[in-house]
C-alpha positions, 0 to 999 in steps of 0.5 A, a space after each residue: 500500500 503507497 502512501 497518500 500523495 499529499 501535494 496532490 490531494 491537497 490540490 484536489 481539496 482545493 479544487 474540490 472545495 471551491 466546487 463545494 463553495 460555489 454549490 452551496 452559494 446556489 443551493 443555499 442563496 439562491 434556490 433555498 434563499 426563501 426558505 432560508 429567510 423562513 428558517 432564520 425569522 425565528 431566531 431573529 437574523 435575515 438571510 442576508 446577515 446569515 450569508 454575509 461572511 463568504 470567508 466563514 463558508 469559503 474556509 468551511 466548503 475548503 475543509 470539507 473539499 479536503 477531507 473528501 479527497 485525503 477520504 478519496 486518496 485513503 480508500 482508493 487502495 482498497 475500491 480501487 481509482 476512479 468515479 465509482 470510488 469518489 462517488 462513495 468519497 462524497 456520499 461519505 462526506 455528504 452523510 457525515 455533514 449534512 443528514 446525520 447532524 441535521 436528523 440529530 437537530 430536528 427534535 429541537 424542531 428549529 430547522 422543519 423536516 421538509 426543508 433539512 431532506 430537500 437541502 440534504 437532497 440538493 447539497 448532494 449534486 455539489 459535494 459528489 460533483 466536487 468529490 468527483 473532480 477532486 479525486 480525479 486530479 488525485 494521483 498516486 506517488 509514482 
């Protein structure tokens, strides 16, 4: 089993997180704005004072862009490269970021069921298409 190739998964993070970063600005201040605004009425912040700090969610999109790809890079010895392999990558990320905390909120009932499944569902598209062109800048140590 090779080692990681960290120069290169760092650059696939990258790359991965600022696909992240741009998705995420779609889903969430565009298509989720007005369901957003609904959402943060009840604590008192409107949506353009919660989306203000791009460099908050650009340093949060980096990070999850990482560890999808070092996760890409970790499991690739035993699934093998390729999309596939970034697929389940980012279907890991995605599972540990978005359901699994937000069904651990809703008891408290401040985010509604409907809204946590649909921005779940639509947060998907960007985190395997970032996992997926991540991993694919990955490449081995020769």
């Amino acid at each position: 089993m090779s080692r990681i190739n960290a120069g290169r998964a760092i650059l696939g993070g990258l790359v991965a997180g600022l696909i992240f970063f741009i998705g995420d600005a779609i889903v969430n201040g565009s298509i989720l704005k007005s369901e957003w605004s609904e959402v943060l009425k009840v604590v008192g912040i409107g949506a353009d004072d919660a989306f203000h700090n791009p460099a908050y969610f650009a340093t949060y999109d980096l990070l999850k862009g990482l560890i999808a790809v070092f996760l890409y890079a970790s499991i690739r010895p035993r699934f093998g490269a390729g999309p596939r392999t970034a697929a389940i990558a980012g279907l890991t990320l995605w599972t540990l970021v978005l359901p699994v905390p937000m069904i651990g909120l809703l008891p408290m009932r401040f985010l509604p069921a409907a809204f946590v499944a649909m921005w779940s569902i639509l947060a998907l598209l960007p985190i395997l298409i970032g996992t997926l062109v991540g991993g694919w800048l990955y490449r081995e140590v020769a």
